[in-house]
C-alpha positions in Angstrom: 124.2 83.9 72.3 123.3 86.7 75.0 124.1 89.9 75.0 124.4 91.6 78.3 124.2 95.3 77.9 124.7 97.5 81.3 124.6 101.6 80.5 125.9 104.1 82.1 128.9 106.9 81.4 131.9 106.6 80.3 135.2 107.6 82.5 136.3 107.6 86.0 134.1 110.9 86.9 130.8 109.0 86.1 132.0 105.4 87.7 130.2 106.0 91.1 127.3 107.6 89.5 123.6 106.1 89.8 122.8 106.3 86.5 125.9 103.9 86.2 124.5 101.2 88.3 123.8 98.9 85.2 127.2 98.9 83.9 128.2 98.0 87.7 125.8 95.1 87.2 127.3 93.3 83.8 130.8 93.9 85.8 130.0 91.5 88.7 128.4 89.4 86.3 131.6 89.1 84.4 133.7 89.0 87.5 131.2 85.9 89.2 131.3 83.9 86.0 135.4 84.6 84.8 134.3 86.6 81.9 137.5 86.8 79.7 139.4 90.6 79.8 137.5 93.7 78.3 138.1 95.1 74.7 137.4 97.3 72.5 134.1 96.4 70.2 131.6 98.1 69.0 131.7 101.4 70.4 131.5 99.7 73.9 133.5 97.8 76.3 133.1 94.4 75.8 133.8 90.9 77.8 133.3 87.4 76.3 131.9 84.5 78.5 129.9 81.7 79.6 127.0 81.2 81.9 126.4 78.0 83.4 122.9 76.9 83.6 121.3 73.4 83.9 121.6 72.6 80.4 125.0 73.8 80.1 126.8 77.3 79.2 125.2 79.6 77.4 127.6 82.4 75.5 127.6 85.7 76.3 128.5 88.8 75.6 129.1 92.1 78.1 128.8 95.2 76.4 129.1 98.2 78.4 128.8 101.2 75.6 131.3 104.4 75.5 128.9 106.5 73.5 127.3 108.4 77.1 124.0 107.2 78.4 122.0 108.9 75.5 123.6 107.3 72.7 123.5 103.6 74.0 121.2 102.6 71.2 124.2 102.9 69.0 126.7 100.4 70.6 124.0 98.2 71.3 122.5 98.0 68.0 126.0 97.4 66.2 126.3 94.4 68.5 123.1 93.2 67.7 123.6 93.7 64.3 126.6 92.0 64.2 125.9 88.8 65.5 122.7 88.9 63.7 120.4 88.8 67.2 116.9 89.7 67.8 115.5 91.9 70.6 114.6 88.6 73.0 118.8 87.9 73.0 119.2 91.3 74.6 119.0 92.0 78.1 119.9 95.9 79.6 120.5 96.5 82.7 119.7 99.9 84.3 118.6 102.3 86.8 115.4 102.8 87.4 114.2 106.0 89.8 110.6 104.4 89.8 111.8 101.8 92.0 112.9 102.4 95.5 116.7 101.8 96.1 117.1 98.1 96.0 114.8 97.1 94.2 114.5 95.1 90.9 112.2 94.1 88.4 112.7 92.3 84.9 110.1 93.8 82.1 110.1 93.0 78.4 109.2 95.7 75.8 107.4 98.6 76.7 108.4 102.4 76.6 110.9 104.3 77.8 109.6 106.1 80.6 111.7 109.2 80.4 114.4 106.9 80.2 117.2 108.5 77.3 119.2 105.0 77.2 116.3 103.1 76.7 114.9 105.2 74.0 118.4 105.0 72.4 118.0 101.2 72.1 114.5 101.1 71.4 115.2 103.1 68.5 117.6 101.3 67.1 116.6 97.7 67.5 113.0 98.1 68.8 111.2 98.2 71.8 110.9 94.1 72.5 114.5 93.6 74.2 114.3 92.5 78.1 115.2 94.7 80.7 117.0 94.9 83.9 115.8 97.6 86.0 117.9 98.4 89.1 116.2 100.9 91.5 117.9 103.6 92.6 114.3 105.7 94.1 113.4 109.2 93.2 114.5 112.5 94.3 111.3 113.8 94.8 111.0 116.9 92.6 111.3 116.0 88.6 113.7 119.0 88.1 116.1 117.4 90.9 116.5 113.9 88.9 119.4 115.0 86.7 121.4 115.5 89.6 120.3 112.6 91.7 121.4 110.2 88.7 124.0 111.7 88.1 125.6 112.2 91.5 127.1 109.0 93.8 125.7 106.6 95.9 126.2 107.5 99.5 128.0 105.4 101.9 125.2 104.7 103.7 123.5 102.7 100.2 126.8 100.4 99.8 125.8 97.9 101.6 122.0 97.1 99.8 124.2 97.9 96.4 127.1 95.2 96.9 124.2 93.0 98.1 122.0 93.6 94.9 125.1 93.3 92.7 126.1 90.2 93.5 122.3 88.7 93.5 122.5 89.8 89.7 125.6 87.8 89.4 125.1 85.4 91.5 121.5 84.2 89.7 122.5 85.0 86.2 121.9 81.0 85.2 118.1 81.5 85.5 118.8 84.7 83.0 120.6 83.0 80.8 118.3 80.6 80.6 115.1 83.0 79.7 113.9 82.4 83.1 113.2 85.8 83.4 110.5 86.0 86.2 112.4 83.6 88.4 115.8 85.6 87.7 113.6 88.3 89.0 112.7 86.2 92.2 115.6 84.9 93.1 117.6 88.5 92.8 115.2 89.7 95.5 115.3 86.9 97.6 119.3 87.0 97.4 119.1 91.0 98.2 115.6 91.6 99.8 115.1 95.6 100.2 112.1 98.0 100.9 109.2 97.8 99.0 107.9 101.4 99.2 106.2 102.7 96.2 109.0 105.7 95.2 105.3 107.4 93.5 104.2 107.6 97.0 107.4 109.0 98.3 107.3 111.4 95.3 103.8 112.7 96.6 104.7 112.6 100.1 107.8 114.6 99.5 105.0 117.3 97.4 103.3 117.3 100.1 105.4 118.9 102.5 
């Protein structure tokens, strides 16, 4: 059993956000894979399924919480709970401003990194779950990134989002399977984008 968790905020005012990119994630993954209808379940939204993978399907579960980005921890770790999971069964996907827009990496424990989500979690089930981090760059200045998460993509970003979407989707076997560092690879191959270092453009932009 898998639990994919994808955070953001609840309601039609948030759905476009950035900082709702995750929950955007676990949706094409539940759409790519026919993901029975969301419920209701612990404090979340939640989708039962299958991933195929070479050694046949492995459940899973799509939670995407209703308690706001900061609370996640507490949807999560009712699921977790519930079905009696450790950390390693949980992946979470979400944005990531440290990454430039397009970008994705897969990281296992670790801190938060100013990340509120993420601490939620941590705090409930520990810090050893995977993650899915889906980059979404950095406005610059750190008293801007509140806005800049919490604002919509631009028209001009659809296309490198739809594409990074459905490379989550479309490789969620090797996931499924624990093949974390080639789910990794094969997302970037599917939905190649700039690698520029959003530290750099952080500085750059300082610099100006």
């Amino acid at each position: 059993m898998l639990i994919l968790a994808g955070l953001g905020n609840p309601g039609g005012r948030y759905a476009g956000n950035r900082h709702n990119v995750g929950a955007m994630a676990v949706d094409e993954i539940a759409r790519r894979w026919n993901f029975a209808p969301e419920r209701s379940r612990f404090q979340s939204l939640a989708r039962e399924g299958g991933i195929d993978t070479p050694k046949g399907a492995v459940r899973a579960l799509i939670l995407k919480p209703q308690t706001y980005y900061n609370d996640s921890g507490n949807a999560v770790g009712e699921a977790l709970k519930f079905y009696k999971l450790t950390p390693a069964d949980l992946v979470v996907f979400h944005d990531e401003i440290d990454l430039a827009p397009g970008r994705f990496r897969m990281k296992a424990g670790g801190g938060a990194a100013g990340n509120n989500g993420i601490r939620s979690i941590s705090g409930q089930v520990g810090p050893d779950f995977r993650r899915a981090r889906l980059g979404v760059g950095h406005p610059g200045h750190k008293e801007l990134v509140q806005g800049h998460v919490l604002s919509d993509f631009h028209k001009v970003e659809q296309a490198w989002l739809s594409e990074l979407l459905a490379a989550c989707a479309e490789a969620a076997p090797l996931l499924a399977a624990g093949e974390d560092e080639k789910y990794q690879a094969e997302v970037m191959r599917l939905a190649p984008a700039d690698k520029a270092d959003t530290r750099q453009q952080r500085q750059g932009r300082n610099d100006q």
